[in-house]
Structures are given as structure tokens and as C-alpha cells.
N, C-alpha and C positions, 0 to 999 in steps of 0.2 A: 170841467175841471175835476169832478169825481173818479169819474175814468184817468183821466189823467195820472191820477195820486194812485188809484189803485193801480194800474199799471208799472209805475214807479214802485211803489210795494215790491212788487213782483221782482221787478229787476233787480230791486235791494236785494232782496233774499238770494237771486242764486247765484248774484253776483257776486256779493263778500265771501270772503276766504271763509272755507269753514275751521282751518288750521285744526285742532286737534277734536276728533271727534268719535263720540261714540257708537261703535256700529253692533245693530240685531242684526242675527242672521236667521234667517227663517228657512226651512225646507218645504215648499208648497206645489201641494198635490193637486192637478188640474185634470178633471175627466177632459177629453177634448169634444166629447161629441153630447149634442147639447139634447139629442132623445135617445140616446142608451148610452147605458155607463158600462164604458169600454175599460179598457187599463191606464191608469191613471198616470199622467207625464209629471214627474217630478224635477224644478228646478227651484235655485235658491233665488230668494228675495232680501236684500236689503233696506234695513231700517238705520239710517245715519241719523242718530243725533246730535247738535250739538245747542246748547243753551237751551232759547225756547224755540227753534228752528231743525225741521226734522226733514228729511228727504226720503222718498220711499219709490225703492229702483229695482228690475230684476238684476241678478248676475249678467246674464246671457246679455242684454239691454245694455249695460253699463259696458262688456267689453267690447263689444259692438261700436258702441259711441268713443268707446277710447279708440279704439283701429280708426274708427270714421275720422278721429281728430287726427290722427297718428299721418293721414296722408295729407292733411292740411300744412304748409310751413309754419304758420304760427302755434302752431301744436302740438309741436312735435317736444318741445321741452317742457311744457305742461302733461307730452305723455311720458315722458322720465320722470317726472313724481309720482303720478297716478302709477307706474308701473309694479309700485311694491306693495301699495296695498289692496290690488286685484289677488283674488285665489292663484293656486297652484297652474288653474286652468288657464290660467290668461296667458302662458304663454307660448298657447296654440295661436296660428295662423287665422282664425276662422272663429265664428261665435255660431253658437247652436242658437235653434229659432225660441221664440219669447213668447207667453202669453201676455205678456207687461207692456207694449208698446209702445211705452209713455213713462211718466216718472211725474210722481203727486210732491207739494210740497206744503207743508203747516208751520202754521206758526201755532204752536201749541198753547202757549198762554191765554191765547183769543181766539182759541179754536177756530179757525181761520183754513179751509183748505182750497188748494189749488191744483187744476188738473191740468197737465203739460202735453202737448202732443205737436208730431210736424207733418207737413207736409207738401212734399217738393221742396222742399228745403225751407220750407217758409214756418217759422212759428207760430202755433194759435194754443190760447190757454181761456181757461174757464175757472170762476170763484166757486165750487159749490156751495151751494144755496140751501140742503136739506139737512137741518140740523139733527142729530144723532139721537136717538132716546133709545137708554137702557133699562132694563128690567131687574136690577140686580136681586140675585135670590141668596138666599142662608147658606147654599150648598157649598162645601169645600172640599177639595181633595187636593193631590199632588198632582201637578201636570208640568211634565218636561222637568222634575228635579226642582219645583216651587210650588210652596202652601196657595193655592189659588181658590178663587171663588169664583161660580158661574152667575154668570150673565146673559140677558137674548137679546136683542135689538130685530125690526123688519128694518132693512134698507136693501131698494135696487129687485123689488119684487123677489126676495130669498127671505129665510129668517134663519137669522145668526146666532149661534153658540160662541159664546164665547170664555175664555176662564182667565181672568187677572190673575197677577200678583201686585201683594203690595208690598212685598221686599225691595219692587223697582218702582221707585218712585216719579213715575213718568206714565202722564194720562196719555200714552200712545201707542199705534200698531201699525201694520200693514193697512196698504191701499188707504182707504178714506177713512179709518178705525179709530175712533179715539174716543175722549171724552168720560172715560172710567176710572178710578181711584188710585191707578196701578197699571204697569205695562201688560196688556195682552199675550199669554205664552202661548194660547192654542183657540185654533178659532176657525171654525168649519162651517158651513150651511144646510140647510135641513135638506138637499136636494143631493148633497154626496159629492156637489160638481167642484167646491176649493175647500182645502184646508192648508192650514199656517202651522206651524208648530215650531216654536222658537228652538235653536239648539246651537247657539254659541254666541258669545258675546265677546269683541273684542274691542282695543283702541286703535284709531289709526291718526295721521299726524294729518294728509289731506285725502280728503274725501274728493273724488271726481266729480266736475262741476261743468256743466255746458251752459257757457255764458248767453244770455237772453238777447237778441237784436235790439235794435231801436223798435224797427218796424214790425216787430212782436201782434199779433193780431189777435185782440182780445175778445171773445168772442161769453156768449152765457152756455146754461146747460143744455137748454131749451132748443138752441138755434143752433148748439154746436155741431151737429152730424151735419145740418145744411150748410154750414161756414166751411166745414171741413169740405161739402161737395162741390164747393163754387171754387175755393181753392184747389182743387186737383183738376178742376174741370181749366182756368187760368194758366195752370204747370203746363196742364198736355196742350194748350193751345202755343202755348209759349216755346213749349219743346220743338213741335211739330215746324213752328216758324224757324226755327233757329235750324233744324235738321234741313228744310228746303233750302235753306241759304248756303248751307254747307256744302248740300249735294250740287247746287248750281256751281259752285266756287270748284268743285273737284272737277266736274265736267269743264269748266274754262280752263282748267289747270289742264288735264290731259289733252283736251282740245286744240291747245296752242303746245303742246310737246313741251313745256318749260321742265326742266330742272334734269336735263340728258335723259329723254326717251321712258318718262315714266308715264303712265296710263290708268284708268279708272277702273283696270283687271287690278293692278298695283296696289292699287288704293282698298281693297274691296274689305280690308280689316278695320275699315274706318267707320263707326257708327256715331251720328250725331256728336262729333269734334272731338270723341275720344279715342283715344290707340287699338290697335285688336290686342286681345286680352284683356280691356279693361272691364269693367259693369257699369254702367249709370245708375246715380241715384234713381230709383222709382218714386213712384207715387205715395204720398204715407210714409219716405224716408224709411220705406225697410229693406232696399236693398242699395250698398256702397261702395266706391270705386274701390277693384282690387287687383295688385296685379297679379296675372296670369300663374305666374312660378311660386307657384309653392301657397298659393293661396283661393281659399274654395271660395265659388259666387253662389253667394245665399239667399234664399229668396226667404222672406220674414213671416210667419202669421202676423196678423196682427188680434187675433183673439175674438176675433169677429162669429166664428164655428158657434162658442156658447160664451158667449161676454159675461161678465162675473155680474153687469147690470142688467136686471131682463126687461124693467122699466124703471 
């Protein structure tokens, strides 16, 4: 029954409208290579607030998911709202790759977080469990255009810098960050490999939202890299069955010459019951049907090179 209700939590939250809500924008610099620090990939990270419910998404992730909706029928007027309040960027054909593969969500008041990820189209989410402890020190300066104060915290085997302000009154940040007097404007780790640096603040009326299944698979911290491997391991079994049925079904189709003299040469743009031009969703939901004209097939990081957690 506990699971249950946490579960139900969950769907609460991404399922209500967020209707008017306040979004950080962050610029965050990602070394990609996890033993030398090479040149640093910068993309933007969203921090949507609204009440005590906050959402934490990349750019690149979010327009990605909007396209993904976007070929869905029922999504398609869900992505006529979302349309306006993506950046300038969104309305390219195409999402550049993420280090964010996922999308965290809090409920701030009860410091409460949750970590969202798919795969094979299948949902699986985790509660984190390690609660935050900061350090706050006397030190103040100006960061990002606010009177901030520094802070450290160790989380995820790194140790964090971080600098509030308490002109925003809101104990929240990027990724799993929170729990401090005042919003995080700048927040980097002692290893050089992320930095946040908050640098625009706007409102929007709806925030993009990817509604939760029933069959949502909730999983813990602990277990979740093996939940996630039993589920892709389930996809490709399930693919692979579905692909031999296809390919049997086209060979009886050429076989018996149906439909005026076409043939399994014909047929040869056919992979796994989708069109030539199209992509298959992959494994880990980072790569999504596109079609052919005018639209690039993108294969995803999923941030795995140097994970922002190293334990």
C-alpha cells in the first residue's frame, strides 16, 4: 500500500497542469570525458518552478520529448502549447545530444526528490534516499548579478560548491540540489567536470509535461541500474520477437505475389514494422521515430562517459 501511494505521488505531480510557472535557466558546462578534461560542452538546463513542485530538465531533453510527442496523435495539441514556450531553438527539426537523460522532480516543501528515466519506452523512477547536508560558510560575493553566499555539500562521490542567494526565495537548484536558504545561482564540483550558472529567469504559462503510465515501474537507487538492465534486456527480447514475426509476414506476403507483383527486394526499407526513413525508438528512449525529410536521426548520450554521480 506504501508503494502504492508513493507511486500515486508521483503521477500527482507530473500529471497536474503546471499552468503558470516559473522557469531558471541555467547554462551548464559538462567536461565529457571522465579522465581528462577536455573542452567543455555547454547546454542549457531548466529549473521550472511552480508552487512547491519543481521540475529539472535539459533544453536539448525537453525538445527532444516535445518532437517525440509531436509524432504521437494525441500530442500533437499538447505540442501547440508547449510550442511557445521552448527557446528560439526549438524550431529546428532535430535536438542536439544531452547529458540529462532524464528529468528530476521535487516537491520542495518536503524535500522530497525523484529521479525519472525510460526505457524502451517503458517508465522507471526512483525516490532518492540521500539526504543533502550543507556546509554554509560566512563567505559572500556577487555571482551571476546576486549578493550570494557560499556553501559545500559531498554528494554522488564529488564535492560541491555552491553560492545562494537569498533574494530568491526558493530552497532549490539543478539536478538533485536543494535544501538551502535561497536559490542556487552557481554551483560547480571540485573535479571541474559540471557547472550551473543560473542567467535568466523567466515566466511561462505551460511548462512541458510527459504524462506518467499506470504501469510506471518504480524501482529504488540501489537496484535501479539492475531494473533499468532487466528492462532493456525485456525490450530487445520483445523487439526481436516482434521483428521475426514481421519478417516471416513479408516473406508470405512476397511469397504468394499479393498486392500486383511486389517482392521482399520491395519491401527492403522495411525494418521492424516501420517505413524506410523512419528510426526506432532505442533502448534508454534516446533515439525517436523521424521522418526521413528534413529531419536528422540522432543517436543520444545518455551521460554514462562521466555521470555527474560517481557513487
Amino acid at each position: 500500500m506504501r508503494q502504492k501511494l508513493l507511486g500515486f505521488f508521483v503521477l500527482f505531480l507530473v500529471s497536474m497542469s503546471y499552468g503558470q510557472t516559473t522557469r531558471y535557466i541555467y547554462e551548464t558546462a559538462v567536461n565529457p570525458d571522465s579522465i581528462n578534461l577536455v573542452s567543455m560542452r555547454i547546454e542549457k538546463t531548466f529549473l521550472d518552478v511552480k508552487g512547491s513542485r519543481s521540475l529539472f530538465i535539459s533544453e536539448n531533453k525537453l525538445i527532444k520529448d516535445s518532437l517525440f510527442a509531436s509524432f504521437k496523435p494525441e500530442g500533437k495539441e499538447e505540442r501547440k502549447k508547449d510550442k511557445k514556450n521552448l527557446s528560439k531553438t526549438e524550431g529546428r527539426k532535430y535536438a542536439e545530444p544531452t547529458f540529462f537523460e532524464y528529468f528530476i522532480i521535487k516537491n520542495i516543501a518536503e524535500q522530497k526528490v525523484y529521479y525519472y528515466d525510460r526505457v524502451g519506452g517503458k517508465q522507471i523512477y526512483y525516490q532518492e534516499d540521500r539526504p543533502l547536508k550543507w556546509e554554509i560558510s560566512d563567505v559572500t560575493e556577487k555571482q551571476n548579478g546576486y549578493p550570494a553566499q557560499k556553501a559545500i555539500a559531498i554528494f554522488g562521490g564529488r564535492i560541491w560548491t555552491a553560492w545562494f542567494t537569498r533574494d530568491i526565495n526558493i530552497s532549490d537548484e539543478s539536478y538533485k540540489f536543494s535544501g538551502l536558504p535561497g536559490l542556487i545561482v552557481k554551483l560547480e564540483d571540485d573535479k571541474g567536470d559540471y557547472k550551473f550558472d543560473l542567467v535568466k529567469k523567466i515566466t511561462i504559462q505551460n511548462a512541458f509535461e510527459e504524462p506518467m503510465t499506470a504501469d510506471a515501474k518504480q524501482s529504488t537507487r540501489r537496484d535501479f541500474g539492475g531494473d533499468k538492465a532487466a528492462l532493456a534486456l525485456e525490450f530487445n527480447k520483445n523487439r526481436k520477437a516482434v521483428s521475426g514475426n514481421k519478417g516471416t509476414e513479408i516473406q508470405d506476403f512476397a511469397g504468394g505475389r499479393r498486392a500486383g507483383g511486389m517482392n521482399s527486394g520491395g519491401m527492403g526499407g522495411m525494418r521492424g514494422g516501420h517505413g524506410g526513413g523512419m528510426h526506432r525508438e532505442g533502448i534508454g528512449g534516446n533515439n525517436f521515430p523521424m521522418q526521413s525529410s528534413g529531419v536528422e536521426n540522432i543517436s543520444f548520450t545518455n551521460g554514462n562517459q562521466n555521470p555527474i554521480e560517481l557513487k
